[in-house]
SERO-4910 file (N, C-alpha, C, O; in steps of 0.05 Angstrom, whole numbers):
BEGIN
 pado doro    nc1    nc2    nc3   cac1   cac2   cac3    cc1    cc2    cc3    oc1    oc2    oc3
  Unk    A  -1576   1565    232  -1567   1558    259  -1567   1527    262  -1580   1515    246
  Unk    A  -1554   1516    278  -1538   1493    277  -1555   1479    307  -1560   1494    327
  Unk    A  -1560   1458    307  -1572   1447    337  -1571   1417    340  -1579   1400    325
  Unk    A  -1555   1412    369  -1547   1391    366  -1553   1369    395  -1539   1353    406
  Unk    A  -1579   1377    399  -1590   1369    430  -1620   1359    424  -1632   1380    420
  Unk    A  -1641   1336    420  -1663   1337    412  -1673   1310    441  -1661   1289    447
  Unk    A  -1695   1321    450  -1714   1303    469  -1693   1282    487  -1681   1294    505
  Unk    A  -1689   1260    486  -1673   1244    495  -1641   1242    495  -1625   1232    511
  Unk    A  -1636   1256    473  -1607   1257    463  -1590   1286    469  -1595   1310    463
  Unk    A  -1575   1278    480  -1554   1296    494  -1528   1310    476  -1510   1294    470
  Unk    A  -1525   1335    468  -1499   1340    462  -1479   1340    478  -1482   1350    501
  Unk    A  -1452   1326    468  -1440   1314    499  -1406   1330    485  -1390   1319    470
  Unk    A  -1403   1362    498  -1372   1371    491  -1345   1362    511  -1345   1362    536
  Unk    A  -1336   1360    504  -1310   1348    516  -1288   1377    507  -1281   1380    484
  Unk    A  -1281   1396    529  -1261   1409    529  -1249   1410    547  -1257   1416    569
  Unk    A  -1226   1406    541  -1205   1389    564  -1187   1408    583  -1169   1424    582
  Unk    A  -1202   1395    602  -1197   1416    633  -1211   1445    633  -1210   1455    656
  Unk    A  -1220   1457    617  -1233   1479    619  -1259   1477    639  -1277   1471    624
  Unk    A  -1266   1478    657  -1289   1470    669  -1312   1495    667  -1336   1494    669
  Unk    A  -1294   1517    661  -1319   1545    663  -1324   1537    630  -1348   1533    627
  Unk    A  -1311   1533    610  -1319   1541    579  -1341   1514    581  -1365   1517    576
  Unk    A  -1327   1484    591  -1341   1471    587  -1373   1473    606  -1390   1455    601
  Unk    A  -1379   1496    627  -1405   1494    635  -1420   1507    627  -1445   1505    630
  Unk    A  -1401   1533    609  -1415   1556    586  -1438   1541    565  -1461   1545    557
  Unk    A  -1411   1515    559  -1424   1505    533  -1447   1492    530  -1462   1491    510
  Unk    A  -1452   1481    556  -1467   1463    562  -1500   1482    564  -1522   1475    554
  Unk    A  -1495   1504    580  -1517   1521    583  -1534   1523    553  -1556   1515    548
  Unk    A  -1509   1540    531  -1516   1549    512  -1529   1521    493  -1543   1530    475
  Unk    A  -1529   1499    493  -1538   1488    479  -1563   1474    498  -1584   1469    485
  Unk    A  -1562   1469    520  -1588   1462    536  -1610   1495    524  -1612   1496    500
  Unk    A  -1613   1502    528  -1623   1528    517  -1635   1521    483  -1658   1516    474
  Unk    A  -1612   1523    471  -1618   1513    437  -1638   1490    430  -1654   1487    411
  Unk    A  -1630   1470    459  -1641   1448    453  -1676   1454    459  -1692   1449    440
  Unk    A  -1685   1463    480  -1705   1469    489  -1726   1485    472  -1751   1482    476
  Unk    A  -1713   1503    448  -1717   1511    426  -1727   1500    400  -1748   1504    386
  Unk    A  -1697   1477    397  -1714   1466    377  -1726   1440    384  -1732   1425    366
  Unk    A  -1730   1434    402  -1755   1405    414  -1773   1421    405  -1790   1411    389
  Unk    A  -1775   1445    411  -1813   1455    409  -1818   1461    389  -1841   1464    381
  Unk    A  -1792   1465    370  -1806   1474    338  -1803   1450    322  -1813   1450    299
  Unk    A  -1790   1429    331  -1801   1405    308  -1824   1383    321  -1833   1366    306
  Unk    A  -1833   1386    355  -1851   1377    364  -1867   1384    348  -1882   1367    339
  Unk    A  -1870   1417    338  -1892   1425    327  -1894   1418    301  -1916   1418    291
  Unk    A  -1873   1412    287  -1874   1409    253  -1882   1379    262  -1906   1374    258
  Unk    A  -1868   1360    274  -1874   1340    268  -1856   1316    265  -1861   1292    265
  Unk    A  -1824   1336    261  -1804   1315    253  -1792   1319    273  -1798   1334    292
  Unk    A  -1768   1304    270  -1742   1298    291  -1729   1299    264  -1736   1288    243
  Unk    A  -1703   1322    270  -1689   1318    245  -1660   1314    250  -1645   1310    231
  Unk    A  -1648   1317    281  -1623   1311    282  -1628   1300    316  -1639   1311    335
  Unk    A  -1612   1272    311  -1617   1258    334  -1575   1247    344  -1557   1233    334
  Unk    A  -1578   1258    357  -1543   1241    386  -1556   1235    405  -1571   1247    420
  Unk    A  -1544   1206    405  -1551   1186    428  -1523   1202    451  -1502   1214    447
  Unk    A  -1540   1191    477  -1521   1215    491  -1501   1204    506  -1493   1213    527
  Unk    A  -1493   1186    495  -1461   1178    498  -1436   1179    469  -1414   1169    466
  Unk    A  -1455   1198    451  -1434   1200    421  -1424   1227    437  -1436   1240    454
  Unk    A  -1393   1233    423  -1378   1251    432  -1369   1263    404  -1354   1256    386
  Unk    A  -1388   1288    413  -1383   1311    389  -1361   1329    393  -1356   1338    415
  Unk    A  -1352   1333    376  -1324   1356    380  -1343   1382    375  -1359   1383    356
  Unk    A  -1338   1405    396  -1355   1433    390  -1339   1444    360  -1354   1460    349
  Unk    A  -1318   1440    348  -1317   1455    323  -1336   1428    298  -1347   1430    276
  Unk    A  -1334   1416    307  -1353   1405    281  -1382   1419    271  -1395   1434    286
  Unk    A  -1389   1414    245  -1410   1435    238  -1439   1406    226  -1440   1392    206
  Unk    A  -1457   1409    251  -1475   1386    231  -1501   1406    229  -1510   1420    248
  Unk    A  -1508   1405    203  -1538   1424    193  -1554   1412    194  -1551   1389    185
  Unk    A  -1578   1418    203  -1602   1417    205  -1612   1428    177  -1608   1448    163
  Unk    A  -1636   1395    174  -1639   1401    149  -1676   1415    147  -1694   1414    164
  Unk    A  -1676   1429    119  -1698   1445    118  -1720   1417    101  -1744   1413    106
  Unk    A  -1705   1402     83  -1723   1387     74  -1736   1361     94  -1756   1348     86
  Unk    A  -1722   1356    120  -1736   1338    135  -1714   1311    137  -1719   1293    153
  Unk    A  -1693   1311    122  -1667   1293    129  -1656   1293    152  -1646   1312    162
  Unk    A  -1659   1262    167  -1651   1255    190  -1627   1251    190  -1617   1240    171
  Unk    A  -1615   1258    210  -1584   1259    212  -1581   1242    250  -1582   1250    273
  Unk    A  -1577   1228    242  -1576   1199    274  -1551   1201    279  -1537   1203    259
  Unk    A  -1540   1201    301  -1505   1189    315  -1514   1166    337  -1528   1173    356
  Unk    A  -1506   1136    333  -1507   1122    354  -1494   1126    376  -1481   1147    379
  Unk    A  -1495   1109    392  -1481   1107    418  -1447   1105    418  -1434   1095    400
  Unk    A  -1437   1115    441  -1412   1112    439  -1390   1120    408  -1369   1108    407
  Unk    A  -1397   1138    387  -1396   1136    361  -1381   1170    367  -1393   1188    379
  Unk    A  -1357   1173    359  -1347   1206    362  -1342   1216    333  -1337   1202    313
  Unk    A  -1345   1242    334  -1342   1253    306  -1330   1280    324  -1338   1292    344
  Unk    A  -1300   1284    304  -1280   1287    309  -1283   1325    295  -1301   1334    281
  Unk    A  -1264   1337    303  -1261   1370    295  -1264   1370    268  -1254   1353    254
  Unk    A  -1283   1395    258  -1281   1397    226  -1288   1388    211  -1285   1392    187
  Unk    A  -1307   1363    228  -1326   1350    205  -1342   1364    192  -1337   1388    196
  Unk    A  -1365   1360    174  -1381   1377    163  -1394   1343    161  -1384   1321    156
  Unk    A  -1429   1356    169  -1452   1336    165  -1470   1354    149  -1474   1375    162
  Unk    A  -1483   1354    124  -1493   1373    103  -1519   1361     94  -1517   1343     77
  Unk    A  -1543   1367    102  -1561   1358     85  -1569   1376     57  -1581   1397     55
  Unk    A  -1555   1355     32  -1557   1374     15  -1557   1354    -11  -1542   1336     -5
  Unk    A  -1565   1351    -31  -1570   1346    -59  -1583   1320    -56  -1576   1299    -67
  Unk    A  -1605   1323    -38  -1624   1298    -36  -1639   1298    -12  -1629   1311      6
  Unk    A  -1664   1285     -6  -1680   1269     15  -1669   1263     38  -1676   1268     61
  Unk    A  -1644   1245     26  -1634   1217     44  -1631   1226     69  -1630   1250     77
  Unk    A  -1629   1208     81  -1614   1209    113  -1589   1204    123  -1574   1193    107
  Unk    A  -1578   1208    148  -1546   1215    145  -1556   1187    166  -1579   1193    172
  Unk    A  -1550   1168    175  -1541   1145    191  -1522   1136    208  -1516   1113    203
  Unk    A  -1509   1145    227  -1490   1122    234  -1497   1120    266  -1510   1133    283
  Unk    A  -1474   1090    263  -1478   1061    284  -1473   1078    315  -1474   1099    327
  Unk    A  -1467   1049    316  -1450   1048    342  -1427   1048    341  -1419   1033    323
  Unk    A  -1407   1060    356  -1372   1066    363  -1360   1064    334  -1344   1047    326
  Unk    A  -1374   1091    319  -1365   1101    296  -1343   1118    293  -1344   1132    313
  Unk    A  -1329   1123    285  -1307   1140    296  -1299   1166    272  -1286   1156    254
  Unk    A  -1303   1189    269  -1305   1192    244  -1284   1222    244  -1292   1242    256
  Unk    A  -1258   1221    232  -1232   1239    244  -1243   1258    229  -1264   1258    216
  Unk    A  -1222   1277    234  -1225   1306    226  -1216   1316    194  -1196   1312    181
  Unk    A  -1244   1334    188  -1246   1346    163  -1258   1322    144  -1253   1323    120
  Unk    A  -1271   1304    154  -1284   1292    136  -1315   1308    129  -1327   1325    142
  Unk    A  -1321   1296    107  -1344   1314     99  -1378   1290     89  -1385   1272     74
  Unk    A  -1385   1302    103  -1414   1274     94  -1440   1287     86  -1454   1295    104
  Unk    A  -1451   1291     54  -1468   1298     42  -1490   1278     50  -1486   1255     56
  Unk    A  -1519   1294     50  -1537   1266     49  -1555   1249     29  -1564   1226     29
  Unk    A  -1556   1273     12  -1557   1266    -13  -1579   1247    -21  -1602   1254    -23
  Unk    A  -1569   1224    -26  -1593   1192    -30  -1591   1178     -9  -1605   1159     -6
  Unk    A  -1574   1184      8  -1568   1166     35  -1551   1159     43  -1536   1149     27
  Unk    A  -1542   1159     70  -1509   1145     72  -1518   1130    100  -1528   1145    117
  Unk    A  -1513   1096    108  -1516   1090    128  -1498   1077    125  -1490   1062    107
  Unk    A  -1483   1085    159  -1462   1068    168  -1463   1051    193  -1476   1058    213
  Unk    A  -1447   1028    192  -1457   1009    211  -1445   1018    235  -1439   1041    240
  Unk    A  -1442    989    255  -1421    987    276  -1401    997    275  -1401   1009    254
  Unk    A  -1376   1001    289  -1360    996    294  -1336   1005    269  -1315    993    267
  Unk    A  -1343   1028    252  -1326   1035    226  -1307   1064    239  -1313   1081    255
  Unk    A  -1283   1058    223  -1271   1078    235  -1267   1087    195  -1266   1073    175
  Unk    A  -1265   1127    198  -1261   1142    181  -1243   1147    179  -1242   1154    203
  Unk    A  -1207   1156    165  -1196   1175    171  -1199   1194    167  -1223   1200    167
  Unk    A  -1176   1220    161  -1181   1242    164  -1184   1258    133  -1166   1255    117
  Unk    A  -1200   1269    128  -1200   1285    102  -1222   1265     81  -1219   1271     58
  Unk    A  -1237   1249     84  -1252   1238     72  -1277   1247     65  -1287   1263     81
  Unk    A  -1291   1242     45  -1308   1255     34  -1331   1233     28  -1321   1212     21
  Unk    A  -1354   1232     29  -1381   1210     27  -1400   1230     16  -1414   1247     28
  Unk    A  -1396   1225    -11  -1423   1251    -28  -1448   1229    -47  -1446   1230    -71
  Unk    A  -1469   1212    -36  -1490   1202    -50  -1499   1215    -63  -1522   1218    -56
  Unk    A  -1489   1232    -89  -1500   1257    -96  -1488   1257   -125  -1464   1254   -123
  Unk    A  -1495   1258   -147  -1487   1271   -173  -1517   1292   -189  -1541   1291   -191
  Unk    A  -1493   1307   -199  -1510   1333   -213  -1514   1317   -245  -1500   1299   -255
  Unk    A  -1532   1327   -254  -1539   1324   -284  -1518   1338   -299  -1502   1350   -285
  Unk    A  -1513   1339   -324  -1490   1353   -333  -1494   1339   -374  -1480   1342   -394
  Unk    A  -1509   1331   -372  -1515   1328   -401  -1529   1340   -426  -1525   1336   -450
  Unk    A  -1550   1361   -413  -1558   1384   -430  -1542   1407   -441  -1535   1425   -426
  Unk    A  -1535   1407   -470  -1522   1423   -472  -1526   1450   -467  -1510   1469   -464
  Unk    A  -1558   1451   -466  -1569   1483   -475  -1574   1489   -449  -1591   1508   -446
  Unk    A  -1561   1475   -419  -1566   1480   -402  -1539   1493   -378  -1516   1483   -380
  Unk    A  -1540   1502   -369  -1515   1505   -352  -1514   1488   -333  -1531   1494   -317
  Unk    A  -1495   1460   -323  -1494   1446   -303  -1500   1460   -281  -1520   1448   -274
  Unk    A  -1497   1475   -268  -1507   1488   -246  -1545   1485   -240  -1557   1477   -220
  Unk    A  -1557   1494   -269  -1591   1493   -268  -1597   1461   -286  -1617   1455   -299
  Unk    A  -1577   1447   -282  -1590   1416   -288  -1603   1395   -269  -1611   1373   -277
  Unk    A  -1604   1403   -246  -1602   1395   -221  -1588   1369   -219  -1566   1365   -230
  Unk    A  -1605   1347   -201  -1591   1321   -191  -1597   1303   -206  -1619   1295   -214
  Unk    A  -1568   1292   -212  -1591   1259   -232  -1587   1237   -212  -1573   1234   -192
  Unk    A  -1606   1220   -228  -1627   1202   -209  -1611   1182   -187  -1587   1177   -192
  Unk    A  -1622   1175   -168  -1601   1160   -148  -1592   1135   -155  -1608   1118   -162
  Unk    A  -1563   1131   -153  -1556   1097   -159  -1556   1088   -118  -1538   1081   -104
  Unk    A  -1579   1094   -114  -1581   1081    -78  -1568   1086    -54  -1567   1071    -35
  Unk    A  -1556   1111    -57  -1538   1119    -35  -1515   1111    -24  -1507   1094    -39
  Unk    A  -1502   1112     -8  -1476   1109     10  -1491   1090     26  -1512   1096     38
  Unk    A  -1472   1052     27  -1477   1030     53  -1455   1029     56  -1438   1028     38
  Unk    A  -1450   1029     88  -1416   1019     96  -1431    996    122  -1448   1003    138
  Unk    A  -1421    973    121  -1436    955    139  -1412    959    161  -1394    976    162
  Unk    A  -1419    941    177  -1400    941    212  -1370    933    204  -1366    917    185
  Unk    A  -1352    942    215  -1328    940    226  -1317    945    199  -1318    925    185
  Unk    A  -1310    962    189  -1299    974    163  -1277   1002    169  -1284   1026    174
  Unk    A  -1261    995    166  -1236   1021    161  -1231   1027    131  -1224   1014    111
  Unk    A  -1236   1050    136  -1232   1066    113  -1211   1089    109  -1214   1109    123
  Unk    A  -1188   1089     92  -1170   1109     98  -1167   1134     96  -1188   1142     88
  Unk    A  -1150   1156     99  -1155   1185     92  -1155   1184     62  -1151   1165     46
  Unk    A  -1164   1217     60  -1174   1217     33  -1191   1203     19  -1190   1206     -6
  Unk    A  -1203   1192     26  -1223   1169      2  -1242   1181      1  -1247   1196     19
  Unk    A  -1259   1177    -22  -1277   1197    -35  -1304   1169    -35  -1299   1145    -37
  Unk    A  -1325   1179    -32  -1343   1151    -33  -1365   1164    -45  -1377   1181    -33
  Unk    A  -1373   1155    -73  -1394   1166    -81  -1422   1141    -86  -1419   1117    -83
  Unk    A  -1442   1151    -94  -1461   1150    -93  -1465   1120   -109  -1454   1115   -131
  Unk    A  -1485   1098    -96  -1482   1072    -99  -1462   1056    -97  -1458   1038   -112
  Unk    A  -1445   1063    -71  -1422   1049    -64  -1431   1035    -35  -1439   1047    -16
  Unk    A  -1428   1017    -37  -1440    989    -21  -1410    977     -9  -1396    966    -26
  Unk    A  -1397    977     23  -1373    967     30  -1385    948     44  -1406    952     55
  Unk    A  -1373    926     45  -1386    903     64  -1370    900     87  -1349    912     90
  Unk    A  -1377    888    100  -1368    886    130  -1335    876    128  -1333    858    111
  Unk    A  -1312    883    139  -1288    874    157  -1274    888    128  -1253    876    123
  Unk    A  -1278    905    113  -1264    913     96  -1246    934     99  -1247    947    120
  Unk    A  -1228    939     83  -1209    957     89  -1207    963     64  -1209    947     45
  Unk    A  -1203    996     64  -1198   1017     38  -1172   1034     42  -1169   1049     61
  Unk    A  -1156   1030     25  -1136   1044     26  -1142   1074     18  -1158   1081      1
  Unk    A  -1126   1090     35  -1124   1114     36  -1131   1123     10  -1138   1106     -6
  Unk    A  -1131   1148      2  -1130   1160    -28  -1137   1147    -51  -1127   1146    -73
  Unk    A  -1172   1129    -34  -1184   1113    -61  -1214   1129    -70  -1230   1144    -58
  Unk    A  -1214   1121    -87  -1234   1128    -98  -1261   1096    -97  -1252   1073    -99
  Unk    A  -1285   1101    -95  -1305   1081    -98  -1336   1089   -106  -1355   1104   -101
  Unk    A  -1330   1071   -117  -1361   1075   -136  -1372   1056   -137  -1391   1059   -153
  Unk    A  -1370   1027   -124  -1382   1003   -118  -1395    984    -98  -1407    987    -77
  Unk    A  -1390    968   -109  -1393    945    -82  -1368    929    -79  -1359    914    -96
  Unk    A  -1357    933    -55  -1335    923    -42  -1332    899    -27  -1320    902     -6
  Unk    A  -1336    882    -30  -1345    858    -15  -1334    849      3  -1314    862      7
  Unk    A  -1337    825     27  -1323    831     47  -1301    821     54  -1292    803     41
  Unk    A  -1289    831     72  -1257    820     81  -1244    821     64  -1233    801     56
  Unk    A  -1241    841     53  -1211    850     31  -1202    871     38  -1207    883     59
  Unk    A  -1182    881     15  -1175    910     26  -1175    915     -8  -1167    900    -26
  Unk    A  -1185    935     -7  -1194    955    -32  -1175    979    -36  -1170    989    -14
  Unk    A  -1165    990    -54  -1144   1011    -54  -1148   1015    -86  -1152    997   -102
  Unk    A  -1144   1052    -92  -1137   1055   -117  -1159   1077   -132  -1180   1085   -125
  Unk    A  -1143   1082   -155  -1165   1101   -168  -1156   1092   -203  -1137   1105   -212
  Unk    A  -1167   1073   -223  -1193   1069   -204  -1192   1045   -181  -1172   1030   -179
  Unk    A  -1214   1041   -165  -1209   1025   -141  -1204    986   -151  -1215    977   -170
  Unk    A  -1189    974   -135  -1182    950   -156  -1180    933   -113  -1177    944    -90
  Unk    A  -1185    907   -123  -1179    894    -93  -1149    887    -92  -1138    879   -112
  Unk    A  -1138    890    -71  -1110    892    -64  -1105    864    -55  -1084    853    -62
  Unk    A  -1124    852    -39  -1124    815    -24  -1140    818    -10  -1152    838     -4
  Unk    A  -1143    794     -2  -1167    783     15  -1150    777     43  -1127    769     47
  Unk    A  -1176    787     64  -1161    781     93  -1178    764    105  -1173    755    127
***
């Protein structure tokens, strides 16, 4: 089960002009919320926190994680239909800023970590996995090799556009005012005020 309301922080649905679905919705997750305040009051953690001016789309899917991975949405920050937020092939924590913007069908593992700054806009269909499997034992089946070791997770600093499709894996560091062209791949550090594009990823110019 999925919960997206904790102590201070408000799940905030936006369905447009519906006023009965939208006071349904509202019930059903005041309810959820009241639920899980008291069962992680009692464990101890806070594991999924929206500041209550981020605007969640009700088809997005963010999980609550079993290992204790915090999953934060700043202020003013929307995440768009079809996202998927996954705590899965790691610890880490899922991060983001303020007036994040993050389109639809993107997908964000948490893996070793992913923090995102200010003011970054996602497009649509993008993928952020801080996560690789082992795969070098022969006498083993990749599946029972588990995770190999972290190269430091997913950093995207403030004011960064990133295009559809781009895939961002694990120890990829974007610096601030950057721009990634669509259908790139990254596995680095991107430094700032350029625009990055490509597979493999190569700098396009400096802005």
């Amino acid at each position: 089960m999925h919960f997206y309301i904790l102590e201070n922080y408000v799940y905030k649905t936006k369905l447009s002009n519906d006023i009965l679905l939208n006071f349904i919705a509202k019930k059903i997750f005041i309810i959820m919320a009241w639920h899980m305040q008291n069962f992680y009051l009692n464990k101890g953690a806070l594991v999924i926190k929206i500041h209550k001016t981020a605007i969640i789309s009700p088809k997005c899917d963010i999980e609550d994680s079993i290992r204790g991975s915090l999953i934060e949405i700043g202020a003013n920050s929307t995440i768009d239909s079809f996202v998927k937020l996954k705590p899965a092939g790691g610890k880490g924590d899922i991060k983001i800023g303020k007036r994040v913007y993050i389109n639809s069908c993107c997908v964000l593992y948490s893996g070793n970590g992913i923090c995102i700054g200010d003011d970054v806009l996602i497009a649509a269909n993008c993928t952020i996995a801080p996560v690789n499997h082992e795969y070098t034992n022969k006498l083993k089946k990749i599946s029972n090799q588990g995770h190999a070791r972290s190269k430091g997770g997913v950093i995207i600093e403030d004011n960064v556009w990133i295009g559809s499709n781009t895939v961002i894996l694990d120890g990829s560091h974007i610096c601030s005012g950057t721009v990634i062209a669509a259908s790139s791949l990254v596995r680095g550090k991107c430094e700032s005020n350029r625009v990055f594009g490509g597979n493999p990823l190569r700098e396009i110019k400096k802005i």
